[in-house]
PLY file of the C-alpha trace (Angstrom):
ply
format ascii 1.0
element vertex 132
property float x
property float y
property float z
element edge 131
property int vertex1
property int vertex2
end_header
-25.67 5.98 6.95
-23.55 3.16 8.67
-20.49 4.41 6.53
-20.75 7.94 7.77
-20.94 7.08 11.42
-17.97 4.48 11.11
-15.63 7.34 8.72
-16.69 10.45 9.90
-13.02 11.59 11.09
-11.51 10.08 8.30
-13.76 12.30 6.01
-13.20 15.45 8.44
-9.50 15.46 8.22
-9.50 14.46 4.14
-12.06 17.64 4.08
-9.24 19.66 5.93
-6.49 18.13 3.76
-8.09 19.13 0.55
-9.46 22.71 1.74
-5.59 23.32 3.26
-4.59 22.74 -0.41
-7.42 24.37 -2.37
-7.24 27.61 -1.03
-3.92 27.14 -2.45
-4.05 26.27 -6.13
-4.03 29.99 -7.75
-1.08 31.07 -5.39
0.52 27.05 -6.55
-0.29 27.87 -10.25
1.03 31.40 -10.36
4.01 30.40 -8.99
5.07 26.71 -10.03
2.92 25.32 -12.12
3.36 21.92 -11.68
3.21 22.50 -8.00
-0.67 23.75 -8.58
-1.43 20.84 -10.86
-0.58 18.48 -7.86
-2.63 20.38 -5.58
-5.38 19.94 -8.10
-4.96 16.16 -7.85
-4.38 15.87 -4.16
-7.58 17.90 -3.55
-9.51 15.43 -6.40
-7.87 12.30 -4.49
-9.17 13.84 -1.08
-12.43 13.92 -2.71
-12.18 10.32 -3.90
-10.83 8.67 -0.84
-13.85 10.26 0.97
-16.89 8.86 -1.38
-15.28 5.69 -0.76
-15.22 6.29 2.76
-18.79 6.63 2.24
-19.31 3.30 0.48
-19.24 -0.50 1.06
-15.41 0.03 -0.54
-14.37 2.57 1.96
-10.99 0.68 2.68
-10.22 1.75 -0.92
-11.10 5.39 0.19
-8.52 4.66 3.43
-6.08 3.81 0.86
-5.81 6.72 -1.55
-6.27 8.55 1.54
-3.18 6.88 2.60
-1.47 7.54 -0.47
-2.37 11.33 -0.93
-1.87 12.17 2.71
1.54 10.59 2.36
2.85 11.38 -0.62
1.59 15.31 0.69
4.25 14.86 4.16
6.66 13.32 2.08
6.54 16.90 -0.93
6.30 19.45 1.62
9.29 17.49 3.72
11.30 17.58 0.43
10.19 21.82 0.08
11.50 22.47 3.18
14.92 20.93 2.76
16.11 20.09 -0.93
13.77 22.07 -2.39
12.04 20.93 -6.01
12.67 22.05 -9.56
11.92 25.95 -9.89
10.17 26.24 -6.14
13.13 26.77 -3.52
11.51 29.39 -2.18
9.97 27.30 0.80
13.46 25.64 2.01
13.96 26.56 5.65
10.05 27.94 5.80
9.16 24.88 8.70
7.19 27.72 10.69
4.31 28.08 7.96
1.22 28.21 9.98
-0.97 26.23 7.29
2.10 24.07 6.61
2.26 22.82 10.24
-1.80 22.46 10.24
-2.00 20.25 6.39
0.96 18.32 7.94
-0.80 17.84 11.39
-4.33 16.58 9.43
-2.14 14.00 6.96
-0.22 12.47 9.73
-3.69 12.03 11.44
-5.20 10.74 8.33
-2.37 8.73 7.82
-2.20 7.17 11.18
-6.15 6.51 10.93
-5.81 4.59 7.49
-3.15 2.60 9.03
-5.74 1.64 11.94
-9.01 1.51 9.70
-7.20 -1.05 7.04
-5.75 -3.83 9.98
-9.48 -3.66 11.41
-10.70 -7.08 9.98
-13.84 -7.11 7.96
-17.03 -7.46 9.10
-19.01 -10.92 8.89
-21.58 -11.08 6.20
-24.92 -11.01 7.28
-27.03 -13.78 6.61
-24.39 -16.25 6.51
-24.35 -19.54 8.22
-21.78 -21.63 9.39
-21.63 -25.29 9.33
-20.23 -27.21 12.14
-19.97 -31.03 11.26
0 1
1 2
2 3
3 4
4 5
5 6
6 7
7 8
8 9
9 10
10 11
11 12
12 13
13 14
14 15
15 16
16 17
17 18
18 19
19 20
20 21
21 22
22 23
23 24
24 25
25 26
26 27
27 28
28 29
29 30
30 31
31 32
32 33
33 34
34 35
35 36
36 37
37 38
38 39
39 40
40 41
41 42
42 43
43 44
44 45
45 46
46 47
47 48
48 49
49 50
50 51
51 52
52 53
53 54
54 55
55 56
56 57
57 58
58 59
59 60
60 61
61 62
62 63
63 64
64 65
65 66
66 67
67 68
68 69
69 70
70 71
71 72
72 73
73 74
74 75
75 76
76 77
77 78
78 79
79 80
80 81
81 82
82 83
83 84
84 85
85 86
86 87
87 88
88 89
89 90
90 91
91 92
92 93
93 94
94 95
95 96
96 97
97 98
98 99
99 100
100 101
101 102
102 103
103 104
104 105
105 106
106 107
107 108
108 109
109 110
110 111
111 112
112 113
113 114
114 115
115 116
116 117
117 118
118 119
119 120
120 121
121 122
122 123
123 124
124 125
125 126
126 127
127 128
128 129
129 130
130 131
């Protein structure tokens, strides 16, 4: 239970991150396909980065956390001004309420991950050191 009360609002905003996107995989799919199959795998690397953040290896879950969170800002930055292959629609569209929130929650995350991995680790229990 350590994990959880040391992660909790990294798993809280990766929870937000993938829900922002899940809700919008048909819409995604419909429209740009490969567009829906990233949201697919940025939801499944939300979910990943947070069982790590529940385990011993959680600054592997603060790194694909990173990653996702990231690479998300760094898409919908490219939708909103170049545009991507077959989805132009969104170029201009910066006032997207759930836009502005999934791009609040990864800059948190991603600001959080860059705390949580320069926090040294933790001594191991049990060990001794020798002083000569």
């Amino acid at each position: 239970m350590k994990c959880l009360q040391d992660h909790w609002i990294g798993l809280l905003l990766l929870a937000g991150i993938g829900w922002m996107h899940f809700r919008d995989i048909p819409d995604k799919l419909d429209e740009t396909a490969y567009l829906g199959w990233l949201y697919i795998l940025l939801v499944a690397g939300c979910a990943a980065a947070g069982a790590w953040l529940l385990s011993s290896h959680w600054k592997n879950g603060y790194g694909l956390g990173l990653l996702v969170s990231a690479g998300a800002i760094v898409f919908y930055v490219l939708t909103r001004t170049t545009g991507l292959p077959n989805a132009r629609d969104d170029i201009g569209n910066w006032a997207e309420p759930s836009g502005i929130i999934a791009l609040i929650l990864e800059a948190a995350f991603v600001v959080l991950s860059v705390v949580q991995l320069r926090r040294p680790a933790p001594a191991m229990r049990g060990a001794r050191s020798i002083v000569h």
